[in-house]
C-alpha atoms as one frame of an Amber mdcrd trajectory, in Angstrom:
protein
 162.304 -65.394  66.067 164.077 -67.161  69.130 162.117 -66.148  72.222 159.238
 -64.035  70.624 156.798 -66.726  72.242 158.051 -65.372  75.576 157.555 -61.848
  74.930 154.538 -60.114  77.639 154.044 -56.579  77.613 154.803 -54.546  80.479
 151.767 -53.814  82.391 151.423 -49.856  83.030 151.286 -50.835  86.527 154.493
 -51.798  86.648 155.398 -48.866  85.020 154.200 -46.225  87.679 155.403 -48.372
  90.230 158.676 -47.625  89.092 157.861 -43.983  88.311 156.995 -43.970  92.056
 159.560 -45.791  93.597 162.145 -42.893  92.035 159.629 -40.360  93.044 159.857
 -41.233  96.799 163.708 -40.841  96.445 163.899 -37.423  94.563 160.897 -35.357
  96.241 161.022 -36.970  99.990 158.447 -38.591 102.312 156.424 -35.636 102.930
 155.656 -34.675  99.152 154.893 -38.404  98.480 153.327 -39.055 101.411 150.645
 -36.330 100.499 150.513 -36.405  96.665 151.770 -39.494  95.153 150.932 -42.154
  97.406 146.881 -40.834  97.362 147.023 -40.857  93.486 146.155 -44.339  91.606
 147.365 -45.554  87.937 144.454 -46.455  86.352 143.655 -47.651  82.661 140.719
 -46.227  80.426 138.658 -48.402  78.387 140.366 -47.278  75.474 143.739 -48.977
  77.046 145.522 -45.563  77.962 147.555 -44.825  81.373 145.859 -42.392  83.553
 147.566 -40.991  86.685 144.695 -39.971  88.732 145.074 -37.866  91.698 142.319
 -37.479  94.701 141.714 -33.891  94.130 142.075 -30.846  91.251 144.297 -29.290
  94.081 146.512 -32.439  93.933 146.305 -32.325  90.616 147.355 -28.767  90.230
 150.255 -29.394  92.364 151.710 -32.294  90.094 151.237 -30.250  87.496 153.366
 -27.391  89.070 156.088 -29.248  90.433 156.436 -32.843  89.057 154.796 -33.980
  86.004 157.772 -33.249  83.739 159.872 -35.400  85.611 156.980 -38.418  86.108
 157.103 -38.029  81.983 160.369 -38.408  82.229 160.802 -41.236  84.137 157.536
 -42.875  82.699 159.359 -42.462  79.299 162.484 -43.736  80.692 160.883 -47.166
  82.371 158.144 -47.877  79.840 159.686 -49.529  76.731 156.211 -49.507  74.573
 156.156 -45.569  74.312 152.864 -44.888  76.174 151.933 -41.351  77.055 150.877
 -41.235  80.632 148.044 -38.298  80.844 147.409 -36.507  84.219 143.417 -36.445
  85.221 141.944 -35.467  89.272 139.204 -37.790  90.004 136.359 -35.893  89.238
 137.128 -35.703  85.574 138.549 -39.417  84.994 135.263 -40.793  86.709 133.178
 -38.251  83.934 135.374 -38.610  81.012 135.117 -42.722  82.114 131.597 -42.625
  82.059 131.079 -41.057  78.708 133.312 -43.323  77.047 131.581 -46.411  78.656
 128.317 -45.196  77.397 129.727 -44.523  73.559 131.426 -47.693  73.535 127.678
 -49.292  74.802 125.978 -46.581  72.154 128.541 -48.618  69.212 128.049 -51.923
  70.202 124.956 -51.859  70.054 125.089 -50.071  66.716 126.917 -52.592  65.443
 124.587 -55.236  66.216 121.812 -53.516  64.627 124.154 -53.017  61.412 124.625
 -56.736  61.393 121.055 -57.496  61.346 120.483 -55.382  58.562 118.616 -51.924
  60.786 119.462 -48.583  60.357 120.762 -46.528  63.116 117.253 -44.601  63.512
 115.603 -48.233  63.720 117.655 -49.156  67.223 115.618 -47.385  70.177 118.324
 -45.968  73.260 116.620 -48.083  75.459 117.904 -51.022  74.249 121.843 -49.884
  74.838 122.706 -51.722  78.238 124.518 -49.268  80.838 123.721 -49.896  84.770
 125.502 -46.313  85.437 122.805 -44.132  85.481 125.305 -41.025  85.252 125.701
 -41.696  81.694 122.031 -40.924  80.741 123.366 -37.623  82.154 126.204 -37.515
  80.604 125.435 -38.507  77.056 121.596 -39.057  76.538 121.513 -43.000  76.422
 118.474 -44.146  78.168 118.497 -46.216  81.023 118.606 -50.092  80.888 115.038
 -51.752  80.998 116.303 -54.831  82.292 119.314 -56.056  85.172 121.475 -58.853
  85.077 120.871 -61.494  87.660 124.182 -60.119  89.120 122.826 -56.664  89.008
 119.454 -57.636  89.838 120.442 -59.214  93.057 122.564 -56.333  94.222 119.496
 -53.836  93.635 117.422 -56.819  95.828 120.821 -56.154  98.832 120.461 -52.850
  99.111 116.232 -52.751  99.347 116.536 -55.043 101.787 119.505 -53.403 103.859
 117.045 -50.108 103.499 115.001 -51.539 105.827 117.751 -51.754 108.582 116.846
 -48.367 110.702 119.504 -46.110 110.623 121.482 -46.404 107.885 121.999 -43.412
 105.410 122.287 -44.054 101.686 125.029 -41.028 101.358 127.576 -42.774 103.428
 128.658 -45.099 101.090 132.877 -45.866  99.649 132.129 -44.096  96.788 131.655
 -40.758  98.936 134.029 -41.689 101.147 137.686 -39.431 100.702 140.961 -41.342
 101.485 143.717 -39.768 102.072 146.624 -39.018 105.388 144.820 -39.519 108.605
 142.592 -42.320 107.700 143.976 -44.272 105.126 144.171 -47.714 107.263 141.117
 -47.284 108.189 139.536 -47.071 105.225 141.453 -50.137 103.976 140.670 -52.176
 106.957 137.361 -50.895 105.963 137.257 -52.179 102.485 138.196 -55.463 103.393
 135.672 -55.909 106.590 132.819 -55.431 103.598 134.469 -57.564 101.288 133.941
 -60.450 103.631 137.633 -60.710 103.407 140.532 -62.489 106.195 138.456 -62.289
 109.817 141.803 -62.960 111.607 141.391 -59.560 113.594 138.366 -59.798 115.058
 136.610 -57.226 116.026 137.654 -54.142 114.196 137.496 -50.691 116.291 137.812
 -47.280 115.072 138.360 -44.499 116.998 138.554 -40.826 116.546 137.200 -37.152
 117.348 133.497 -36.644 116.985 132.880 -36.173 112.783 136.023 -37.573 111.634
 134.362 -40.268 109.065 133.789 -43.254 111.922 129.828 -43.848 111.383 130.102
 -42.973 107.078 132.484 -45.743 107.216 130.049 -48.031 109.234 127.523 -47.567
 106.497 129.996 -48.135 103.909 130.625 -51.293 105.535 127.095 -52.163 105.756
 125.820 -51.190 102.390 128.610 -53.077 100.574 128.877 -56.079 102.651 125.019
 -56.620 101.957 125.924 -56.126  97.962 128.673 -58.678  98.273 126.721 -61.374
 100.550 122.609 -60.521  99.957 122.048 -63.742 101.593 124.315 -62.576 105.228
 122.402 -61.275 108.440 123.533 -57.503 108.985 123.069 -55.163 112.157 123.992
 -52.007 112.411 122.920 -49.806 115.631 124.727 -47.156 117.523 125.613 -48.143
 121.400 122.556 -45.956 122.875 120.094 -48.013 120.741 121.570 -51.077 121.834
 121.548 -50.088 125.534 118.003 -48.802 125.206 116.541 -51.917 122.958 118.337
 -53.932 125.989 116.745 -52.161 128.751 113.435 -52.725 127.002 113.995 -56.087
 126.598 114.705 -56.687 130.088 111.351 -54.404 131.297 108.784 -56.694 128.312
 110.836 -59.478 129.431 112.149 -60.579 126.079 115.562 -60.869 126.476 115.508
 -64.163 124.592 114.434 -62.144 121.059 116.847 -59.300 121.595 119.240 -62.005
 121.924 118.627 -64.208 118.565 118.277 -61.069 116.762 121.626 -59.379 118.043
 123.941 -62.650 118.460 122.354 -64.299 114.723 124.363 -61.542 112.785 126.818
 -62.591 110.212 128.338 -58.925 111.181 127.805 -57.016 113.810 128.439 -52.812
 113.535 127.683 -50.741 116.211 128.637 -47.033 116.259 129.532 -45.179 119.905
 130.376 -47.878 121.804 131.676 -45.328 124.657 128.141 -44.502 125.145 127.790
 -47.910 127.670 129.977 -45.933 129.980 128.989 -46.505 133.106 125.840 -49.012
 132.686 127.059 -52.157 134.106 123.828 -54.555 132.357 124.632 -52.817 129.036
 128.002 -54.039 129.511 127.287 -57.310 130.798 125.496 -58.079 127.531 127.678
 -56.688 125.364 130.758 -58.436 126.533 129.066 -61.701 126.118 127.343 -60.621
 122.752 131.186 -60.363 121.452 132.067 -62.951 122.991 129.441 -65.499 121.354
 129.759 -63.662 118.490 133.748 -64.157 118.143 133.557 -67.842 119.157 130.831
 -68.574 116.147 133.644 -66.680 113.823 130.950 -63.583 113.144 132.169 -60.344
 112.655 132.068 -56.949 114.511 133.140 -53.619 113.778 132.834 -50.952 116.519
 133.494 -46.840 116.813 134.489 -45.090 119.513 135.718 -41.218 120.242 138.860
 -42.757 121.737 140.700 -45.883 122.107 139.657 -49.049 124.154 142.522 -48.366
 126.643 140.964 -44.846 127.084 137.847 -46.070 127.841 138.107 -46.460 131.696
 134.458 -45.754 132.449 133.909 -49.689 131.070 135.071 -52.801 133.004 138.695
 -53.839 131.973 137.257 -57.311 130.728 134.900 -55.760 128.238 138.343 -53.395
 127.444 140.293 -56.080 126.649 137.901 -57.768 124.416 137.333 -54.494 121.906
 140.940 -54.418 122.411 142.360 -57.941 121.023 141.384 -57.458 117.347 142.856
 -54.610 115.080 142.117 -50.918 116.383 142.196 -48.367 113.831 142.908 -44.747
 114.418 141.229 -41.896 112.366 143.584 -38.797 112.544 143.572 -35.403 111.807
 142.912 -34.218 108.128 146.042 -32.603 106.794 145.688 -30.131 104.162 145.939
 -32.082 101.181 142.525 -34.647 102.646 140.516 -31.840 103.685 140.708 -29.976
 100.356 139.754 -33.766  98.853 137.117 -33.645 100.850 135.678 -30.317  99.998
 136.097 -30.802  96.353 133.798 -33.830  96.881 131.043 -31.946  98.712 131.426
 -29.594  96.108 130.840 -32.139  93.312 127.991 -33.567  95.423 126.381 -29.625
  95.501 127.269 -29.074  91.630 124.050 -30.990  90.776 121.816 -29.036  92.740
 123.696 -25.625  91.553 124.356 -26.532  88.058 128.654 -25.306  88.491 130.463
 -24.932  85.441 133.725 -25.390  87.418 135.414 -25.837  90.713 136.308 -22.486
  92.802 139.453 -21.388  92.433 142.277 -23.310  94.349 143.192 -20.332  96.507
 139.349 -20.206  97.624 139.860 -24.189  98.346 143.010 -23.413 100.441 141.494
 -20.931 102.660 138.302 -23.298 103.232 140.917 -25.642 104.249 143.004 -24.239
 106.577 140.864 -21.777 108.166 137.401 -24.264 109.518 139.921 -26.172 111.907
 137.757 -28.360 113.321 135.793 -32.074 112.110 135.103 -32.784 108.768 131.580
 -32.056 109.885 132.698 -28.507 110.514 133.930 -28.475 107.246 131.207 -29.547
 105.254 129.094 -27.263 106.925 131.438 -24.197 106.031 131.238 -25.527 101.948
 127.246 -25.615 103.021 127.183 -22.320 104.367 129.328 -20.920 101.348 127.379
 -22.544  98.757 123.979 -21.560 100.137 125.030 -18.007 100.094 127.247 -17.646
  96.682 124.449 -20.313  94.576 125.559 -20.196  91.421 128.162 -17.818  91.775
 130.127 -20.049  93.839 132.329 -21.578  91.103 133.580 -17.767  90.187 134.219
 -16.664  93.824 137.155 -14.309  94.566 139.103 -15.069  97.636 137.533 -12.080
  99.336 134.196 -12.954  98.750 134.881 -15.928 100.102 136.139 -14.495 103.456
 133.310 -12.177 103.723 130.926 -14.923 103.525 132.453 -17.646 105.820 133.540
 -14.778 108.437 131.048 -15.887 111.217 131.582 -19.667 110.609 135.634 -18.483
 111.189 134.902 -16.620 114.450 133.429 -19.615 115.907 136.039 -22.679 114.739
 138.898 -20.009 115.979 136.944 -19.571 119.535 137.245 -23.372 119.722 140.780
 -24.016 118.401 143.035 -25.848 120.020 146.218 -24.592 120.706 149.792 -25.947
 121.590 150.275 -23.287 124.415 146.832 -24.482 125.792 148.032 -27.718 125.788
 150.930 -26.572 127.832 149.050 -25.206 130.253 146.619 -27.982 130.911 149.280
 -30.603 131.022 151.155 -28.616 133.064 149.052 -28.061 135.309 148.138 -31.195
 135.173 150.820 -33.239 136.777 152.335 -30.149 138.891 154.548 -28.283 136.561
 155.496 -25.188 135.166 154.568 -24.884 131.622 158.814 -23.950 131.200 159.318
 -27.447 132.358 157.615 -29.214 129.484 159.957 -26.778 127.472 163.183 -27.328
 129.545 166.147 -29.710 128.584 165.325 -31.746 131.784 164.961 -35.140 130.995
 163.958 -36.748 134.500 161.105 -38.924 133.831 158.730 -36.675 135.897 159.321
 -33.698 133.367 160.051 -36.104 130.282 156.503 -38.445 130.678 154.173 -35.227
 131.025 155.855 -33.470 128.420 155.408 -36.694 125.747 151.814 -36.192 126.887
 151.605 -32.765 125.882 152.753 -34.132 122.270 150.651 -36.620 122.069 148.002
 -34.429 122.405 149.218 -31.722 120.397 149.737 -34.362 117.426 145.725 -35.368
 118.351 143.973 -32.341 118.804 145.721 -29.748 116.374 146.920 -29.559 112.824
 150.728 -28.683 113.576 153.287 -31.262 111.790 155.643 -32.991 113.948 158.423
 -30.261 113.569 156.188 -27.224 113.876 155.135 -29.492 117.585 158.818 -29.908
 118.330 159.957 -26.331 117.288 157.042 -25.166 119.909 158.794 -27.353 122.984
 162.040 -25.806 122.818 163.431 -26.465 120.008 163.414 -29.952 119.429 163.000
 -31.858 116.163 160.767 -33.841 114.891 162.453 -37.225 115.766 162.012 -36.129
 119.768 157.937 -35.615 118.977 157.866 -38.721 117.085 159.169 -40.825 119.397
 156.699 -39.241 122.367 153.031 -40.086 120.192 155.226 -43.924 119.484 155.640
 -44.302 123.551 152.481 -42.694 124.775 150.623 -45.023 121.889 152.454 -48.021
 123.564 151.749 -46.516 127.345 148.011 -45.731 126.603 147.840 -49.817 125.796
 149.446 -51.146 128.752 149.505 -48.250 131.231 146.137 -47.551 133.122 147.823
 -44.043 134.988 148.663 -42.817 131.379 145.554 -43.599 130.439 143.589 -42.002
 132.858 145.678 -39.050 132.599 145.452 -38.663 128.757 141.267 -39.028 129.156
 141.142 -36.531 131.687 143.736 -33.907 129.841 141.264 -34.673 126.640 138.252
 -33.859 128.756 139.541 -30.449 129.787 140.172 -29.736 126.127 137.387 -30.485
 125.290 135.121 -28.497 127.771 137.535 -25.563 127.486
């Protein structure tokens, strides 16, 4: 037939890009933003279409409000009559697993067949897997021998073991994506993947346990896999400063030297920490500085922006500044219950769970540990130490009961928007009715895009909860205040100053 030649299918792809181009119309920014953008298309081994979403509770929610119309429009945009199944993470990665390992277990069969063995001649060992979650999963021993490929990557991470510090937990696979620190975790990604160095260095900032040093390590351990042959150092700032300062007293400054400004990448964690020690920051700068000329790369992690950090000369500032920073925001709702499914997958193999807790047990543990991710995790810790087993058949108010002192304390050291008020008030001379006031003189207007800057930083509230809590305003008005005080806090030392001083207050509140 005329053109048949020319015929290509229609990669699924394609498909769901389609699906979630429409979606983005129909449900808004804010649905897609926090359910449909997280969630990947992926296909099985088998060839099928799998939407998979970053958490049961994200899957639960598609299921509630939107999967009849994704079948719709997946029906309506895919011409080859695919069904598009609906799977959270957790089960796509087991259900993966096990098929990899029974198409392994048949292949291998089918050798055997072909040289004339039975199936009770062919020993499991000799079916090839390198996931070791499939002996789990299915019984198939492990592989007695590694590729050269797979060999060398086992080689990359003994020797990266060796580098002091590192933690073999905090890896990508651990690591959950979502709202808040999705850039980051892409810039990530590519940093390890030895990919375009055209920003140079990378800096992350954000509150203490927000995910800065677990993506360090993730950068570490799979930048080593990638490039076994490349020179990796990873320290935080106070080992730096105090390896320095040793240096200096043995008079070795010439080793710490080579061994610092020979990396191939460069990570070090804290870097606010050289605050106020002038040799520390003498070396530094011109560590970065050879570093950057020879076309190395360096990744550092802060609690708060370069600009912000006014207790290190402006030179050194400028230099952490040039490359990309990256900003790792609050968790919103949808993230934080991501990332407590994965601690509970993580704590499933110690407890032996049949099943998730229920969702409503997931919500609470969300929205009632304000605080880090750290804070978090240690509330699942706390619940799953005291339920054990029990923990995947929890009621809501058992789960209340047992997290009620870990709630007392986070709501002690909650942030508030009327404390925020207050301080900024304060502040710069004002009444806290000012920063709610329609005055727009740039004395009032300035301190109150402060106060939501800070509000948007150090709280949960979305941008028109912020703006319904300064009089009234939407959340255009509160928008626009974190755009300019972002742009201020880069060229403005006053604002800068005054933002680091209203975030020390909040903090030792």
């Amino acid at each position: 037939m005329p053109g048949l030649n020319n015929w290509s299918p229609i990669l699924p792809e394609t498909v769901w890009s389609k699906v979630a181009s429409a979606l983005r119309q129909e449900l808004g920014d804010g649905p897609y933003n926090s359910y449909v953008a997280p969630s990947a298309l992926k296909v099985t081994i088998d060839g099928d279409p799998v939407l998979v979403t970053p958490t049961v509770y994200a899957r639960d929610w598609f299921q509630r409000n939107a999967l009849r119309r994704i079948h719709e429009l997946w029906a309506q945009f895919d011409p080859e009559g695919r069904v598009l199944d609906l799977q959270s993470r957790i089960d796509y990665d087991t259900a993966e697993r096990q098929r990899q390992a029974q198409k392994a277990l048949s292949e291998t069969l089918d050798v055997a067949k072909s040289a004339g063995r039975s199936e009770a001649d062919v020993p499991l060992s000799s079916v090839k897997t390198n996931d070791p979650a499939i002996v789990a999963d299915t019984g198939v021993a492990k592989p007695v021998e590694l590729s050269g490929l797979e060999a060398a990557q086992a080689q990359a991470r003994a020797d990266l073991n060796r580098i002091a510090g590192l933690q073999d937990r905090l890896t990508f696979e651990t690591f959950v994506a979502g709202r808040g620190n999705e850039f980051a975790y892409t810039m990530s990604r590519q940093v390890a993947g030895w990919g375009d160095g055209h920003f140079n260095p990378v800096f992350f900032h954000g509150p203490y346990g927000y995910g800065k040093t677990h993506l360090l390590n993730a950068i570490a351990w799979e930048a080593k896999v990638r490039r076994p042959d490349a020179k990796i150092v990873y320290l935080t700032a106070e080992k730096f400063t105090n390896t320095f300062v040793k240096a200096v007293m043995d008079r070795s400054q010439s080793v710490f030297k080579e061994e610092i400004r020979s990396a191939d990448l460069l990570l070090i964690d804290d870097v606010h920490f050289i605050g106020g020690k002038t040799s520390s920051q003498e070396e530094l700068f011109h560590t970065l500085t050879a570093l950057i000329e020879k076309n190395r790369r360096v990744v550092f992690t802060a609690d708060r922006p370069p600009t912000q950090l006014t207790e290190i000369e402006a030179r050194l500032r400028s230099h952490l500044s040039s490359g990309l920073v990256c900003a790792l925001d609050v968790a919103d709702q949808a993230l934080r219950i991501g990332i407590i499914e994965r601690k509970l997958e993580q704590l499933s193999r110690r407890l032996g769970l049949s099943r998730m807790p229920h969702v409503d047990v997931l919500q609470f543990i969300a929205d009632s540990v304000p605080g880090s991710i750290r804070e978090l995790e240690g509330a699942v810790n706390t619940l799953a130490a005291s339920a054990g087993a029990r923990l995947g058949s929890l009621t809501l108010d058992e789960a209340m009961a047992l997290l009620q002192p870990n709630l007392k304390v986070s709501v002690e050291r909650r942030v508030t928007v009327d404390e925020i008020q207050k301080l900024t008030a304060d502040h710069f001379s004002l009444k806290q009715a000012d920063l709610l006031s329609e005055r727009r003189t740039r004395s009032v207007a300035r301190p109150r895009q402060v106060a939501m800057w800070l509000c948007k930083q150090h709280t949960t509230r979305s941008y028109p909860d912020i703006g319904r809590r300064f009089g009234g305003r939407d959340h255009t008005t509160v928008l626009h205040a974190v755009k300019k005080i972002e742009e201020l806090l880069q060229s403005d030392e006053q604002i800068a100053r005054d933002v680091e001083a209203l975030t020390r207050k909040l903090r030792s509140n």
